[in-house]
N, C-alpha and C positions, 0 to 999 in steps of 0.2 A: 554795715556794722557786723554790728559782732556781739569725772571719772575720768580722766586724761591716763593715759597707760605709755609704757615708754616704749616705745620700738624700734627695737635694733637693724641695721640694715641687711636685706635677706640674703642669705650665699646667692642665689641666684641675682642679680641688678642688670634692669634691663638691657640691652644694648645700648641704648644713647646713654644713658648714665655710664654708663662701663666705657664710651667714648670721651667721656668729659674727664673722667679719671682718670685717663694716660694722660693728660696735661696737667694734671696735679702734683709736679712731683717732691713737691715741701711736703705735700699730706701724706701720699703713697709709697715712697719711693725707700724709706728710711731714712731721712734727710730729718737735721734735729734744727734746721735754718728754721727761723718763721717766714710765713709770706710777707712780702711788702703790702701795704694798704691797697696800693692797683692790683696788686696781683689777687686780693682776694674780695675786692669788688668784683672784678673780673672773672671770679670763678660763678660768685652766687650770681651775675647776669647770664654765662652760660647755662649754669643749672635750672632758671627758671625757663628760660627760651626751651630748652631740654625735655623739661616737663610737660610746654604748651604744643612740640612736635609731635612728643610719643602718647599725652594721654587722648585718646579721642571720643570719650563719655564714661559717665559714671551714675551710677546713682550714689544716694546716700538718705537715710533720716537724719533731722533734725528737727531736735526739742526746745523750745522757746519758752521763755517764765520771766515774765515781770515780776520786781518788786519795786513796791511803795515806801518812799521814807526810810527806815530801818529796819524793817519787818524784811529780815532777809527768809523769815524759816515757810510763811505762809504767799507765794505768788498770788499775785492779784489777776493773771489771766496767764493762763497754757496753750502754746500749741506744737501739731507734732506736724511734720512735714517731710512728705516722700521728694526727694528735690533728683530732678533729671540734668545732666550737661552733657549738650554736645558740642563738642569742638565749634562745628560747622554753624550752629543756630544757637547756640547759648546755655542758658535754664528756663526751665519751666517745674513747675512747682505743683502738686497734687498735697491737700491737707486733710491726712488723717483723722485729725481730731483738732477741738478747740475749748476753751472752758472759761471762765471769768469774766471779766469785766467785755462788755462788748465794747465800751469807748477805749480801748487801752487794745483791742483785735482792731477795732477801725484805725486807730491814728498810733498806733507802736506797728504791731506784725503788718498790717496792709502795708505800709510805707516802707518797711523792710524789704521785707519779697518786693517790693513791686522797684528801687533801689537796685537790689541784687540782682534783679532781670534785665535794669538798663546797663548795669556799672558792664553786664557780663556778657551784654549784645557783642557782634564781632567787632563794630567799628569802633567798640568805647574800652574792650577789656585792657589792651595794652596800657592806656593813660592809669591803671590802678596798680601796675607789676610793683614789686619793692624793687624797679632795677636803678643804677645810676641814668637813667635816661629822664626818671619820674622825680629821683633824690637826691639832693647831696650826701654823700657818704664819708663817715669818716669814721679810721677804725679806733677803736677805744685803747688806751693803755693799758698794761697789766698781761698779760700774755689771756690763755682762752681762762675760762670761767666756765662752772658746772650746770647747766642747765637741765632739768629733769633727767637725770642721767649721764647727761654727754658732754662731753666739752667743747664748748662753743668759742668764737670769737664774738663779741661784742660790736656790733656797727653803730653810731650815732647817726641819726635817719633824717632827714629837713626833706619834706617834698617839695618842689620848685613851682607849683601853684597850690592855690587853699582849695580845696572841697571837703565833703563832710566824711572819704573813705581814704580819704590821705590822712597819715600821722605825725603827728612833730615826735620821737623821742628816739625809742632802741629796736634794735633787729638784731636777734642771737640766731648765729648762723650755727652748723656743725664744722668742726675744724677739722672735720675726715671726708665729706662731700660736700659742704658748704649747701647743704641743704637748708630751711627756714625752721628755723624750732621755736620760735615764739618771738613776737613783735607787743610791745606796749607804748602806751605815749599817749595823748592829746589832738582830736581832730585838728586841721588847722581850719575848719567851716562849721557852725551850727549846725546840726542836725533837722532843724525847726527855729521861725523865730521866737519863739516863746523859752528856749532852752538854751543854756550856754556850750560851750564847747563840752564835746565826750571823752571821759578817760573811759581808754580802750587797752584790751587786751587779746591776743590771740595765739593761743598753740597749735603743735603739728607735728605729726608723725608720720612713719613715714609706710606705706603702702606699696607694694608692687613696686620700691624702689622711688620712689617721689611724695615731696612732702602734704599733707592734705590737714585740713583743719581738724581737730579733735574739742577744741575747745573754746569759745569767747565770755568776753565779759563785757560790755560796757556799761558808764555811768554819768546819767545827767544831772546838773541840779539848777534850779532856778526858782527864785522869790516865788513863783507865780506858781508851781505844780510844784516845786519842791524837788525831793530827790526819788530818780529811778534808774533801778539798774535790771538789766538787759541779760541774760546767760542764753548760751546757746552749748547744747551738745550734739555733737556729731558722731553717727555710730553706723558700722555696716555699708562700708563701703566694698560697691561692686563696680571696679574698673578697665576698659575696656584699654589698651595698648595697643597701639600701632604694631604690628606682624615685620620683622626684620629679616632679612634671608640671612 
């Protein structure tokens, strides 16, 4: 699951991205063609494979806040999280701070983190990429559209099996490096069974030349607990890149 700020791509882009760019040459080149639909699934599977060669750890915080029902102004439980990734071994997670409801820390955040450490073990991360391997893709009408900023292509997203971190909806890519600037849409898997499917959201900016979460939202509702939505922000990322000669 799952202050957003816009960030433009740096003069500097690390070498695998600055790789993946001389094959762009609808984005780059001065070329007024648009891509074909392969060609820009094609690009955003390079960019993510891209990102999983050159980034190899990072830290990051993130802040977690439940809300109850409609009471979006007061969280019913907080917490803060120093979150570690390494390429090699995954995430592991050190928590700062926590506050509220301890059955909503037990059965919300524990399930989360503890989610996010299997989705991001080595042998499971690939089954969660946004790539054509994971999605059916298909690219939306209307040429790009403005996303925080930038102008994006629009993808219409099916992932090709249900779990609860795959989405049925949209993926706005960048349409200068087909980087990931935000994904929304519908689990295609319950979260719990006691809850119906999650509308989710997730933004991204871009760091050291690769896209990285800044912001989520998700929201359950069911007869039974009712409605709860999920925010996560992400701030203060420190990351590590692969060394290029």
């Amino acid at each position: 699951m799952w202050n957003l700020r816009s960030v433009s791509i740096p003069r500097k882009i690390h070498a695998a991205t600055a790789a993946i760019l001389l094959v762009l040459p609808c984005a780059i080149n001065g070329h007024s063609q648009e891509p074909s639909e392969a060609e820009v699934i094609q690009h955003i599977d390079a960019v993510i494979k891209a990102r999983f060669e050159a980034v190899l750890a990072y830290t990051v915080t993130e802040h977690y806040a439940v809300f109850r029902n409609d009471d979006l102004t007061h969280p019913s439980a907080e917490m803060t999280v120093r979150t570690t990734y390494n390429k090699d071994t995954g995430k592991t997670y050190a928590i700062l701070s926590s506050s509220g409801s301890a059955l909503i820390k037990h059965y919300v955040f524990d399930t989360l983190l503890d989610n996010e450490k299997r989705i991001n073990e080595p042998a499971n991360r690939e089954a969660s990429w946004l790539t054509s391997t994971n999605y059916e893709m298909k690219l939306k009408p209307g040429g790009t559209v403005l996303v925080d900023g930038r102008d994006c292509y629009a993808m219409a997203i099916s992932p090709k099996q249900k779990a609860p971190n795959l989405i049925e909806g949209t993926m706005w890519v960048d349409a200068k490096d087909f980087s990931t600037v935000k994904i929304e849409g519908v689990s295609t898997k319950s979260p719990s069974m006691i809850t119906g499917p999650s509308h989710v959201s997730r933004q991204y900016a871009l760091f050291d030349g690769f896209a990285q979460a800044t912001h989520a939202h998700a929201e359950t509702d069911s007869n039974l607990v009712g409605k709860t939505v999920v925010t996560i922000d992400y701030e203060g990322y420190e990351i590590q890149i692969r060394a290029t000669k």
